[in-house]
C-alpha positions as CSV (number, residue, x, y, z in Angstrom):
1,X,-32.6,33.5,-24.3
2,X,-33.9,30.8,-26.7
3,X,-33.7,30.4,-30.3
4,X,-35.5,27.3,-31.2
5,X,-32.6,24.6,-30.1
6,X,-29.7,27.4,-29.0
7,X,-31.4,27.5,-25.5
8,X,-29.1,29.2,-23.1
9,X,-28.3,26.4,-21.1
10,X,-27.1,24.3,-24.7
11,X,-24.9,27.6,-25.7
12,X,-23.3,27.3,-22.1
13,X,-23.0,23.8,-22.3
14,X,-21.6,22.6,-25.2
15,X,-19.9,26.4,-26.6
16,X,-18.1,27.5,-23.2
17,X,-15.7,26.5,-20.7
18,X,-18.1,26.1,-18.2
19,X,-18.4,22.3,-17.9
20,X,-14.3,22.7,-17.7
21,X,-14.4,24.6,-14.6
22,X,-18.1,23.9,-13.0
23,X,-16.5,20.6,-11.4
24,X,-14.1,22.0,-9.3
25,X,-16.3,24.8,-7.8
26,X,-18.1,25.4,-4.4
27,X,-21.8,24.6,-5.9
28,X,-23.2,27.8,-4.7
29,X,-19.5,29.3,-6.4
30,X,-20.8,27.6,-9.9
31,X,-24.4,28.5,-9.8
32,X,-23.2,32.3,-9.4
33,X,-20.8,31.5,-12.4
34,X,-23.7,30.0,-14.7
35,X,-25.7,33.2,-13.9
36,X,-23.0,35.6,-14.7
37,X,-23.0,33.8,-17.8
38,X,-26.7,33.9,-18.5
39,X,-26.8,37.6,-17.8
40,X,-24.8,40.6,-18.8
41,X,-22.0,40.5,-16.1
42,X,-19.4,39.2,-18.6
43,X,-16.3,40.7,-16.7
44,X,-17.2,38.8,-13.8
45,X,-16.9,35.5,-15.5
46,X,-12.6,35.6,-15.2
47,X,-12.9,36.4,-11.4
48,X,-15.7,34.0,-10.4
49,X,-14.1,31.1,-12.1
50,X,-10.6,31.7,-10.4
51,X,-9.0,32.3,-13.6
52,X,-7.7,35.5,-12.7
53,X,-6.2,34.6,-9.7
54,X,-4.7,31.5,-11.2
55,X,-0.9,30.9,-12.5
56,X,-2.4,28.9,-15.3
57,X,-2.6,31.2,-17.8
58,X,-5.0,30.4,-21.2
59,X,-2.9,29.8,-24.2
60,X,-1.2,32.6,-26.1
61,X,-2.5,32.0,-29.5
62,X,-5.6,30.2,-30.6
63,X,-5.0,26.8,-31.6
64,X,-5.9,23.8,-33.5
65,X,-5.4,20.0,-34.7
66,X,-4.5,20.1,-38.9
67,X,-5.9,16.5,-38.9
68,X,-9.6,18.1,-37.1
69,X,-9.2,21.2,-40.0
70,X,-9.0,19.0,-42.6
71,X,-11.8,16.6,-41.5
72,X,-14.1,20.0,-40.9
73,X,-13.1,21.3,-44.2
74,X,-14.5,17.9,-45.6
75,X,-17.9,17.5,-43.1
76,X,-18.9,21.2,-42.9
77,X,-16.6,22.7,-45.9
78,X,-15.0,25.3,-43.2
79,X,-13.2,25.2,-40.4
80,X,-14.1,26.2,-36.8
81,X,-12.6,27.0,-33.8
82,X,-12.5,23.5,-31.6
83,X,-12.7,24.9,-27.6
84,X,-11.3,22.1,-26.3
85,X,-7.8,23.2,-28.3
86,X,-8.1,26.1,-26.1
87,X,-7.6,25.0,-22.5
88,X,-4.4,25.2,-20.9
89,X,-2.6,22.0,-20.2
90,X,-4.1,20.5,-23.9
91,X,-1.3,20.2,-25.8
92,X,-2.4,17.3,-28.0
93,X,-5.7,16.6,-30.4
94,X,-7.0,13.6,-28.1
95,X,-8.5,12.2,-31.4
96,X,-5.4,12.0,-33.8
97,X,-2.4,12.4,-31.0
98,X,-0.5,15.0,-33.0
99,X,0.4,18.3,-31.2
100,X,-1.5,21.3,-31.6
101,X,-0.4,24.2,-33.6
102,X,-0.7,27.9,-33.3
103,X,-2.8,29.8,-35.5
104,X,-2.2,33.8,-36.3
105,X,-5.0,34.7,-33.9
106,X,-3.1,35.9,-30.5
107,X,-5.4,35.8,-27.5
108,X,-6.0,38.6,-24.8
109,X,-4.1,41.5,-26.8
110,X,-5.7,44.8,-26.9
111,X,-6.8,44.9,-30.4
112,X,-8.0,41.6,-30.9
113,X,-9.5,40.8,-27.5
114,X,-12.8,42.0,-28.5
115,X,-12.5,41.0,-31.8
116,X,-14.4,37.9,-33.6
117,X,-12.0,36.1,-36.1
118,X,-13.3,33.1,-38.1
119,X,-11.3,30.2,-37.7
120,X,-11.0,30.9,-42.0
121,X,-9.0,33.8,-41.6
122,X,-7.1,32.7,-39.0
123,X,-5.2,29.4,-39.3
124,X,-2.7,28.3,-41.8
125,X,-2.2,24.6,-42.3
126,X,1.3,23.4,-42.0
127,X,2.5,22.4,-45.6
128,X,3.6,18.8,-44.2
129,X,0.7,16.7,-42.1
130,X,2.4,16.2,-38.7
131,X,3.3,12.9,-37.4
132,X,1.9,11.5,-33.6
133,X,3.7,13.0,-30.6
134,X,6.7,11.8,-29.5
135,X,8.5,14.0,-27.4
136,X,8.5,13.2,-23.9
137,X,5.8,12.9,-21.2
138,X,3.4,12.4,-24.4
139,X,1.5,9.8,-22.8
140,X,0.1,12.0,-20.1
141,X,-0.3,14.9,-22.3
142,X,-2.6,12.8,-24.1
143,X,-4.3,11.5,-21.2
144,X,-5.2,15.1,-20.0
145,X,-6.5,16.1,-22.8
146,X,-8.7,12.9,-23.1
147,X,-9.7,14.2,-19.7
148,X,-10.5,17.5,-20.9
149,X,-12.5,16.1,-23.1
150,X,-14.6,14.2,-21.4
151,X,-15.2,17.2,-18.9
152,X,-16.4,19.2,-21.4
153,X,-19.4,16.4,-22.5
154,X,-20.4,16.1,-18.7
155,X,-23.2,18.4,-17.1
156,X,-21.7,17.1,-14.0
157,X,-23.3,19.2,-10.9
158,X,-20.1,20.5,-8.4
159,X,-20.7,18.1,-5.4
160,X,-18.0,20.0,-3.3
161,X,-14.5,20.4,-2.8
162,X,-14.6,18.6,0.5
163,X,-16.5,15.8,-1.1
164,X,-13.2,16.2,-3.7
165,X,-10.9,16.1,-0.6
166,X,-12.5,13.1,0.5
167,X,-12.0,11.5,-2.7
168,X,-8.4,12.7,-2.9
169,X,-7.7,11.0,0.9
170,X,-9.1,7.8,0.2
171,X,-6.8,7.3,-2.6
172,X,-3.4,8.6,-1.1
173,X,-4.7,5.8,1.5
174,X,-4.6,3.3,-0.8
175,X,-1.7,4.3,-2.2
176,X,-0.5,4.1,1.8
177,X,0.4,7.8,1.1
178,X,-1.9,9.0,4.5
179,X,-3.2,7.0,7.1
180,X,-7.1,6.3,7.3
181,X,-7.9,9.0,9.8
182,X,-6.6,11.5,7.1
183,X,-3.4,12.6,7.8
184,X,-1.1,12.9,4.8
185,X,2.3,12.1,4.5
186,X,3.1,15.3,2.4
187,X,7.4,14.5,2.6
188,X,6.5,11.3,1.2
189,X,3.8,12.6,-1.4
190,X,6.1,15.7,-2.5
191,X,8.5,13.1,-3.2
192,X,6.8,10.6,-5.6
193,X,5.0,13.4,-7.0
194,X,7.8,15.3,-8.0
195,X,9.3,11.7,-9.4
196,X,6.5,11.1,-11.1
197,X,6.6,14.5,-13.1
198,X,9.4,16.0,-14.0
199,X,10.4,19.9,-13.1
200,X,10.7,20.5,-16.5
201,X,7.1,19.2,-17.5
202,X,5.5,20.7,-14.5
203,X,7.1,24.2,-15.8
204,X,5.7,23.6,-19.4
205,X,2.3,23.5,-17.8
206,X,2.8,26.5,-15.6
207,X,2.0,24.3,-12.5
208,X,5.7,24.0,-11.6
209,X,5.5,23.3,-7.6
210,X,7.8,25.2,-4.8
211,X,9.0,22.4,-2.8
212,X,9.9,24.8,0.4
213,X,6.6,26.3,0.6
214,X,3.7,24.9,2.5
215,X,1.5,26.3,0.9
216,X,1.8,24.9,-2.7
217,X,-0.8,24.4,-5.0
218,X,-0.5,20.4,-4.4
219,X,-0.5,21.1,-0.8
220,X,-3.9,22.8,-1.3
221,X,-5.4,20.3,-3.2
222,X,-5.0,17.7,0.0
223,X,-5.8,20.6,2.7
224,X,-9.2,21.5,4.1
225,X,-10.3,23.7,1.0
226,X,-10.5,27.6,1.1
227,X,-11.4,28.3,-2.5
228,X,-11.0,26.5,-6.1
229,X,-7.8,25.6,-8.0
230,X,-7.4,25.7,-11.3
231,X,-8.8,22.5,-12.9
232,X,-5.4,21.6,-14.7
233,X,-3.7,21.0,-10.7
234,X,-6.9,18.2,-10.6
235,X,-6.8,16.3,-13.4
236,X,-2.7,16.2,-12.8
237,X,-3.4,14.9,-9.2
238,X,-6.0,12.5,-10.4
239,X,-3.5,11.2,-13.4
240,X,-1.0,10.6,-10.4
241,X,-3.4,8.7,-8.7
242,X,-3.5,6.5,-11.7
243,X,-7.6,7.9,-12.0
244,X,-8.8,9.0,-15.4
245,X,-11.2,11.8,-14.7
246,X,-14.2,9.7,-15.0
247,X,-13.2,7.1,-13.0
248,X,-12.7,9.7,-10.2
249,X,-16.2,11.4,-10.7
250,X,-17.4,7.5,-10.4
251,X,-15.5,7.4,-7.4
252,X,-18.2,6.9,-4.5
253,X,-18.8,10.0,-2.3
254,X,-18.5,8.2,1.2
255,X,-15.7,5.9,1.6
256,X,-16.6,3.3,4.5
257,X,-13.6,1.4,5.8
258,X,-15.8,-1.6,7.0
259,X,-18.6,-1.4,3.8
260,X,-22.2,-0.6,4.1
261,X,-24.3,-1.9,6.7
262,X,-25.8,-4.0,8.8
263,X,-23.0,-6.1,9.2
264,X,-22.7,-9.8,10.5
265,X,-23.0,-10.6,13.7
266,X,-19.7,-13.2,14.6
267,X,-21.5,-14.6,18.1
268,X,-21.0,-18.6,17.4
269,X,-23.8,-19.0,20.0
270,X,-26.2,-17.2,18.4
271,X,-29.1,-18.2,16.9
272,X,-28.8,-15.3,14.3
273,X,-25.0,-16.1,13.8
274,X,-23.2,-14.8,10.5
275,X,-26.3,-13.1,9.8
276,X,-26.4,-9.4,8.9
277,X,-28.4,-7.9,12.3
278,X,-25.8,-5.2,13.5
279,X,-26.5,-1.5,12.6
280,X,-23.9,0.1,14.5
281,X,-20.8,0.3,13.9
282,X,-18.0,2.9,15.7
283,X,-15.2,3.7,14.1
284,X,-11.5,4.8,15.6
285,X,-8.5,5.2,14.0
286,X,-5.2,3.8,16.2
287,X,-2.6,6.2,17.3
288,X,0.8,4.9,15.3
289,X,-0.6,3.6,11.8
290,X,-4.3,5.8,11.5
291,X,-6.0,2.8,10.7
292,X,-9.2,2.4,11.4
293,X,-10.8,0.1,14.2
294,X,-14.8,-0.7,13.8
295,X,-16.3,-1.9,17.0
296,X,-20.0,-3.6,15.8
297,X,-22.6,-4.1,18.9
298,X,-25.3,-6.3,18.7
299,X,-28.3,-6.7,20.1
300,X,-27.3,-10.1,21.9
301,X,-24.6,-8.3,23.6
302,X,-21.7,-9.4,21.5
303,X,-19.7,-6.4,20.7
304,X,-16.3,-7.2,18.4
305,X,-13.6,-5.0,17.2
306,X,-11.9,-5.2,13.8
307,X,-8.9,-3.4,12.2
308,X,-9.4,-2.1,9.0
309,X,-9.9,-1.5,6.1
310,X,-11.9,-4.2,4.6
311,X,-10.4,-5.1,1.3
312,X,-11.8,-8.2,0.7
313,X,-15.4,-10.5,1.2
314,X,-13.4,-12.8,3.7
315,X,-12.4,-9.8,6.2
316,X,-15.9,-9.3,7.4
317,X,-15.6,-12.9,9.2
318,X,-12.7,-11.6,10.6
319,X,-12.7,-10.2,14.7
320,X,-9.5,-8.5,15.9
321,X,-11.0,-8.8,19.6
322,X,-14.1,-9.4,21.2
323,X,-15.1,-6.5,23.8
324,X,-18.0,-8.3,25.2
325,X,-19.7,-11.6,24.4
326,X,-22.8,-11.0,25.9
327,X,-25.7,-12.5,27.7
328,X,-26.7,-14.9,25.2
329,X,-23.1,-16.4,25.1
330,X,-22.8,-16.2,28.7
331,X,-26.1,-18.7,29.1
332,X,-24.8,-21.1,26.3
333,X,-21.7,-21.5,28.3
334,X,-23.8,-22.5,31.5
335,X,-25.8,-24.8,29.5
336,X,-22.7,-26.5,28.0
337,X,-20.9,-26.5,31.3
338,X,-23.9,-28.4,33.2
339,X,-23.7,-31.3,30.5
340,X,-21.5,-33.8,31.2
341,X,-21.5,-34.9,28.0
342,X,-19.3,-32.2,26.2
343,X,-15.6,-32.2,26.6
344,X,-14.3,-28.9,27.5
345,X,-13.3,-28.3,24.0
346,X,-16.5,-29.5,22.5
347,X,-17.4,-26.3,24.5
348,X,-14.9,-24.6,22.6
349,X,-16.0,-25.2,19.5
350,X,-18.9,-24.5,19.6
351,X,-18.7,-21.1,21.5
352,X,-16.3,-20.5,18.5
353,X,-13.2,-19.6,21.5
354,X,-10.3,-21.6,23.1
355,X,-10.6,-23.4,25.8
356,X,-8.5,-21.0,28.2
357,X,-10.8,-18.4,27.0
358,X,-13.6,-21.2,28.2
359,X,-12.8,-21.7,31.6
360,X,-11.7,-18.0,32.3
361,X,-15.3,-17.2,31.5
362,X,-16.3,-20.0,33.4
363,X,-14.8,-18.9,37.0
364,X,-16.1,-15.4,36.3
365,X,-19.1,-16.6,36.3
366,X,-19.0,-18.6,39.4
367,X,-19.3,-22.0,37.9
368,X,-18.4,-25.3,39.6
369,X,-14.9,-26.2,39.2
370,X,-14.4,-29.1,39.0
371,X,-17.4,-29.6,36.7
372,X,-20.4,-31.6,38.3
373,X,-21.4,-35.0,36.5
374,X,-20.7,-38.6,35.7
375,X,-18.5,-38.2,33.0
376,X,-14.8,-39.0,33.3
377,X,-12.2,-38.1,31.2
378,X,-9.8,-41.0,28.8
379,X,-7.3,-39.7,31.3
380,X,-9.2,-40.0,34.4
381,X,-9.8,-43.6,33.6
382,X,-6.2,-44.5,32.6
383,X,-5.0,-43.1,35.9
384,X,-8.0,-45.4,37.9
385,X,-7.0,-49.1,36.0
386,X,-3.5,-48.4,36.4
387,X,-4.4,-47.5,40.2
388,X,-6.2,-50.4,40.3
389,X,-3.4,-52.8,38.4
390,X,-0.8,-51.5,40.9
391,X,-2.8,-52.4,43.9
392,X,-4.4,-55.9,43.0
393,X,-1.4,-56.8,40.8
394,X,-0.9,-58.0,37.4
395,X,-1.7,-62.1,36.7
396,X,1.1,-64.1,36.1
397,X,0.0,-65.7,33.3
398,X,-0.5,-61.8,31.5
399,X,2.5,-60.9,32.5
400,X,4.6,-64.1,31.5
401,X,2.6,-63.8,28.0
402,X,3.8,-60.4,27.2
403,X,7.5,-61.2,28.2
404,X,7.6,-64.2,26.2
405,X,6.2,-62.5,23.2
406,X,8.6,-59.4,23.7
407,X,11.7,-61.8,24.1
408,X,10.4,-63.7,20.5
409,X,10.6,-60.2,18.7
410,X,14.3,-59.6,20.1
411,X,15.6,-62.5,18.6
412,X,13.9,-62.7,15.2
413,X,15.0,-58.9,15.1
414,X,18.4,-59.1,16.1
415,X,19.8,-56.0,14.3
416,X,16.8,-53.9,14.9
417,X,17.3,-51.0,17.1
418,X,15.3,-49.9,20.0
419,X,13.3,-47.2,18.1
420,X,12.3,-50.0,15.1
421,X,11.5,-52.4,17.6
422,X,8.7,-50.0,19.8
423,X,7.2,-49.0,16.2
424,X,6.6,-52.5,15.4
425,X,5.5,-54.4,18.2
426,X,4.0,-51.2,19.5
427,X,1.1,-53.1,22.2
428,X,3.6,-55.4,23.7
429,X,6.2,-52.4,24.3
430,X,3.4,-50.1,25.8
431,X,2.0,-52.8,28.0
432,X,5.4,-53.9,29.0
433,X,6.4,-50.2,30.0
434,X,3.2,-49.3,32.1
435,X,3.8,-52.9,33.9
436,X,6.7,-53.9,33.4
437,X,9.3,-51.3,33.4
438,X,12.3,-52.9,34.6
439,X,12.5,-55.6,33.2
440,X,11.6,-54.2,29.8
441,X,14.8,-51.6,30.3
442,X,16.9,-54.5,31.0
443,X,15.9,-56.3,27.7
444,X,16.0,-53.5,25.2
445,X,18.8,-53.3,22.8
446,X,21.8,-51.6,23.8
447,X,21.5,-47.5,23.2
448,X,23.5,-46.5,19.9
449,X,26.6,-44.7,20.9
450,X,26.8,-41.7,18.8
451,X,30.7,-40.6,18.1
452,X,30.9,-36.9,17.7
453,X,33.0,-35.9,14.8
454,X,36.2,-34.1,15.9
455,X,35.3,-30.4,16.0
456,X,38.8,-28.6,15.9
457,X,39.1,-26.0,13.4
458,X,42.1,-24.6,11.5
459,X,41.2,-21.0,11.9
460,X,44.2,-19.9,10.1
461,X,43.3,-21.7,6.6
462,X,39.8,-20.4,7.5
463,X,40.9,-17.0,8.1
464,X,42.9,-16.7,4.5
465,X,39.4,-18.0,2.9
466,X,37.7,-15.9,4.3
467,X,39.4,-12.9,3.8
468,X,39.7,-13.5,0.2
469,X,35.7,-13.9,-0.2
470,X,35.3,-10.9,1.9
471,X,37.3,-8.6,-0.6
472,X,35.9,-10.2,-3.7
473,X,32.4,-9.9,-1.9
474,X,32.8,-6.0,-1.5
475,X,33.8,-5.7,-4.9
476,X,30.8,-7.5,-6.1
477,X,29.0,-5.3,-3.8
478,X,30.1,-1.7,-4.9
479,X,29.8,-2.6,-8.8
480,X,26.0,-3.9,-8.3
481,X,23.8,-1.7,-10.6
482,X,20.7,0.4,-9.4
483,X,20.5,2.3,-6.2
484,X,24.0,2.0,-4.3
485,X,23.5,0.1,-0.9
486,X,26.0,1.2,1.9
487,X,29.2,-1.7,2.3
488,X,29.1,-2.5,5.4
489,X,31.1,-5.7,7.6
490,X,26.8,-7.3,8.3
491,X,26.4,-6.7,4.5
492,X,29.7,-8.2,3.4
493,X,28.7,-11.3,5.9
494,X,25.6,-11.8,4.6
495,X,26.5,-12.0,0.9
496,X,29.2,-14.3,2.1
497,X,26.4,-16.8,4.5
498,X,29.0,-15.7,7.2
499,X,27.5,-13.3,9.4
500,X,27.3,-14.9,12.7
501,X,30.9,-16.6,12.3
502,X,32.4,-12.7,11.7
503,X,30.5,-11.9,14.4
504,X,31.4,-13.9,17.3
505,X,35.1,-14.4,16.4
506,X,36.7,-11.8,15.1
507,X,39.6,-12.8,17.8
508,X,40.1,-15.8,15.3
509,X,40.2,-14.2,12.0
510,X,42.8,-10.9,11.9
511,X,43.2,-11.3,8.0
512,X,39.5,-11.0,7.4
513,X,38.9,-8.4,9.8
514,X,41.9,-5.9,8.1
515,X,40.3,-6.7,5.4
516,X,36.7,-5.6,6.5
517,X,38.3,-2.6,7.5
518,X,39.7,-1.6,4.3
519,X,37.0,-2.5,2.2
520,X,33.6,-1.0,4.5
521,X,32.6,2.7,3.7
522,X,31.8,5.3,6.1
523,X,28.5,7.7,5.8
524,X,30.7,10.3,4.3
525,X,31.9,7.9,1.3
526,X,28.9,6.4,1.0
527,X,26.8,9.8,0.4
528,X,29.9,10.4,-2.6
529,X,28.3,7.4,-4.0
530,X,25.0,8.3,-3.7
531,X,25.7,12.0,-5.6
532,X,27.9,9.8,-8.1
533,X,24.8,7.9,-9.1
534,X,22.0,10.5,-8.4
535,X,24.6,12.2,-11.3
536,X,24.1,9.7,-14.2
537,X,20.2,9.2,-13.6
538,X,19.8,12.7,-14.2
539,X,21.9,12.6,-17.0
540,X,20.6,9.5,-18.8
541,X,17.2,11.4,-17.9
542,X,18.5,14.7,-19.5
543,X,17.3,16.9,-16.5
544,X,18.8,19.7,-15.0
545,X,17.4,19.1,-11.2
546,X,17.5,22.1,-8.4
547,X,19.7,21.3,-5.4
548,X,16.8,19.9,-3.2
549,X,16.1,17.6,-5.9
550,X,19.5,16.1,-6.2
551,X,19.7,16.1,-2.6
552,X,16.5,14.7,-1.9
553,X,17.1,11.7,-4.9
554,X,19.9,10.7,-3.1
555,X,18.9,10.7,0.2
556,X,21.1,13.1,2.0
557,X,20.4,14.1,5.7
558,X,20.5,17.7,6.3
559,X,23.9,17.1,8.9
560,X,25.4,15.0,6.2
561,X,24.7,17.5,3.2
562,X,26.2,20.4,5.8
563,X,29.8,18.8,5.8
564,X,32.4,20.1,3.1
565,X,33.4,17.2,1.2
566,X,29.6,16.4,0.7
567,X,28.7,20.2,0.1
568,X,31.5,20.4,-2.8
569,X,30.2,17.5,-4.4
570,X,26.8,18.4,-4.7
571,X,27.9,21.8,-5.9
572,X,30.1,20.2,-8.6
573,X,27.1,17.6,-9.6
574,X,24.9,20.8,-10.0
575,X,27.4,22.4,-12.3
576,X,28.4,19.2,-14.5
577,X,24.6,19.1,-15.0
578,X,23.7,22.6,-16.3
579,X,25.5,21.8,-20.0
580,X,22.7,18.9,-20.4
């Protein structure tokens, strides 16, 4: 079909819902769509796209934007029917953030299915202009439709849904909401998701989620895919994500947790070090977390393991262990070993390793322990002149020098303590001690006697203290604001700075510990408290929550919610929350 410039493909395009949908579909799934479209199997459409079997349904009445009518009426001098006011899920005019309105045209009713009604005939504008939304959740309404939008400009070709599910992983990752071998943490997910959008919002979209099935539709979305979802559970999964739908479709097909290669090779001995000459790289994920290991071989032999993800430049210089280090570092250890010359951590250095890591490598290897070569450590020599001092002796003249000059710093430093005086006549003391020990001992100053402090306690007056600040502490504790923290006796000692004095002697303090006693709450009271609260956030939020939300919110363990007291409580808490 062409018609100078209504081609087929612009009619489909920019006058259907196609670039809506297409997206979201298997690509062989869309190409079927587009030729259903092209040719006369109009009925087909509905089941191909998945809006038949979908809970979404399309909006009851035709709508529009009174700011967009009036701007038509002015550019084209009639209105028209916009399609983007037709999707389910847009609620508000992107352009001038005012709710939509229902026009007198109702969709999919016998008579007027078939019928074509000019946008002329069938909208009334409201007699007042209305104002910009304000009713809650308006912010996201807003951002879907701008993501609607923007769909319907694209001519974006469906790359998959597992290339969507790999997209999808990648940011729950990041968002530490699965682990890097792709395994979700749905508990966790269902939770913040169903924090992030309220019941009530989710219901107003008709993609409100059953949190005791496992089969949900957000469940879907992050399963292995068999078949579409309605485009409206994407963008809201996106918008979670804190991804705009064009961001997302920017988003790059294949995540790699170590970046593109080659990648540096980290062998310090090397004449191609921190050069980019390794092009393999396997990847494992470990066993507790799922992150991801890369283990990069190169061609000298080095292999080296790191744990990812990369997230920034630096981490590519990074090794989490070395598996092998290879022939080349092997012969540049031999080489270093043979020269005399190079200490042994010289030889560290530049083999980029310790020195325990130096000679383990060494004796594997078969070297000669102890190295072979003139060279003698500042050690080694010290230990030979002293040898040597001890057996020939030290001259009397030396030795009379040095004990003259010690004896003339004693007495012009009379009040200087032994500590002062080796810091400031540093040579004469070391000399002195390596040859003259004793008699240096004898002619130090005395050592300072240090008087400990009496360290008898009066318990009692620190018992009555401390019970005081222990009941003022719990009070503190139970009237802090936000999210109630269990009173316990290590919390109360904590807050006080106390915790290993309550500890060790509660023998010593009977006052304080009656008063822990009194004052600490049990699981039982301490779930009461959580409900209590759980209560006024869902009041000050104006939400009526179902009983696994409440009981989720606050935290309740299934043993704990299965006891009476607790079960009455949440039952009352349900009821004092259905006249909101």
């Amino acid at each position: 079909m062409s018609n100078g410039f209504y081609t087929t493909k612009y009619l489909i395009n920019n006058h259907t819902l196609f670039p809506f949908f297409a997206p979201f579909l298997h690509p062989k799934q869309a190409q079927k769509l587009w030729t259903d479209m092209e040719g006369a199997r109009g009925p087909a459409i509905k089941m191909r796209s998945g809006v038949m079997a979908s809970t979404v349904r399309p909006p009851e009445w035709l709508r529009f934007c009174p700011l967009c009518t009036l701007r038509d009426e002015q550019e084209f001098g009639e209105y028209y029917w916009h399609r983007l006011h037709q999707l389910p899920g847009v609620q508000v005019c992107p352009e001038h953030n005012v709710c939509l309105v229902n026009s007198q045209v109702r969709i999919l009713t016998p008579k007027t299915r078939h019928e074509f009604v000019a946008a002329e005939q069938g909208i009334q504008l409201p007699k007042t202009l209305p104002l910009a939304v304000i009713q809650p959740h308006h912010k996201i309404l807003l951002k879907i439709a701008q993501d609607a939008a923007w769909l319907l400009k694209q001519t974006i070709s469906p790359s998959g849904l597992d290339v969507l599910l790999k997209r999808y992983h990648q940011l729950l990752t990041e968002r530490e909401l699965a682990t890097s071998s792709g395994r979700v943490r749905v508990s966790q997910l269902l939770n913040e998701f169903c924090h992030f959008y309220s019941n009530n919002f989710l219901q107003s979209l008709q993609c409100e989620i059953n949190a005791e099935s496992q089969h949900n539709w957000l469940f879907r979305l992050i399963r292995s895919p068999k078949g579409s979802q309605h485009p409206l559970h994407h963008l809201l999964l996106m918008r979670f994500l804190k991804y705009s739908a064009e961001s997302f479709f920017q988003f790059p097909n294949q995540f790699k947790s170590f970046g593109k290669g080659p990648w540096l090779c980290l062998n310090q001995a090397a004449s191609h070090f921190h050069q980019p000459v390794i092009h393999n790289c396997e990847i494992t994920y470990t066993q507790d977390h799922g992150k991801p290991i890369g283990t990069f071989h190169c061609s000298c032999g080095f292999i080296y393991c790191r744990t990812g993800p990369d997230k920034t430049q630096e981490d590519q210089f990074r090794i989490t262990k070395v598996r092998a280090f290879g022939s080349v570092w092997e012969e540049k250890l031999k080489e270093l070993w043979a020269n005399s010359t190079v200490s042994l951590r010289g030889m560290a250095r530049e083999l980029g390793v310790d020195s325990t890591t130096v000679k383990l490598h060494a004796a594997a290897l078969q070297l000669p322990f102890p190295r072979q070569g003139k060279r003698q450590t500042n050690r080694s020599n010290r230990m030979l002149v002293s040898s040597l001092e001890h057996q020939e002796g030290v001259p009397a003249n030396t030795l009379e020098n040095y004990r003259a000059e010690w004896l003339t710093a004693r007495s012009e430093n009379l009040t200087s303590r032994r500590t002062k005086l080796k810091n400031q006549f540093q040579r004469v003391y070391t000399w002195l001690r390596r040859n003259d020990r004793q008699w240096l001992e004898s002619n130090l100053p005395p050592k300072q006697q240090i008087n400990s402090p009496s360290l008898r306690v009066d318990w009692s007056n620190r018992d009555s203290e401390l019970a005081e600040a222990a009941r003022l502490s719990a009070t503190s504790l139970y009237k802090q604001e936000g999210r109630p923290n269990q009173v316990t006796v290590a919390a109360i000692a904590r807050e006080l700075g106390q915790l290993a004095l309550i500890q060790k002697h509660p023998d010593k303090l009977p006052l304080t510990s009656d008063v822990l006693a009194n004052v600490v709450e049990t699981r039982e009271s301490f779930a009461l408290r959580r409900i209590d609260w759980v209560v006024h956030c869902y009041r000050e939020e104006r939400v009526c929550p179902q009983r696994w939300q409440l009981i989720r919110r606050a935290g309740l363990r299934p043993e704990l919610a299965k006891l009476e007291s607790i079960h009455e409580a949440i039952n009352s808490a349900l009821e004092s929350l259905k006249i909101l």
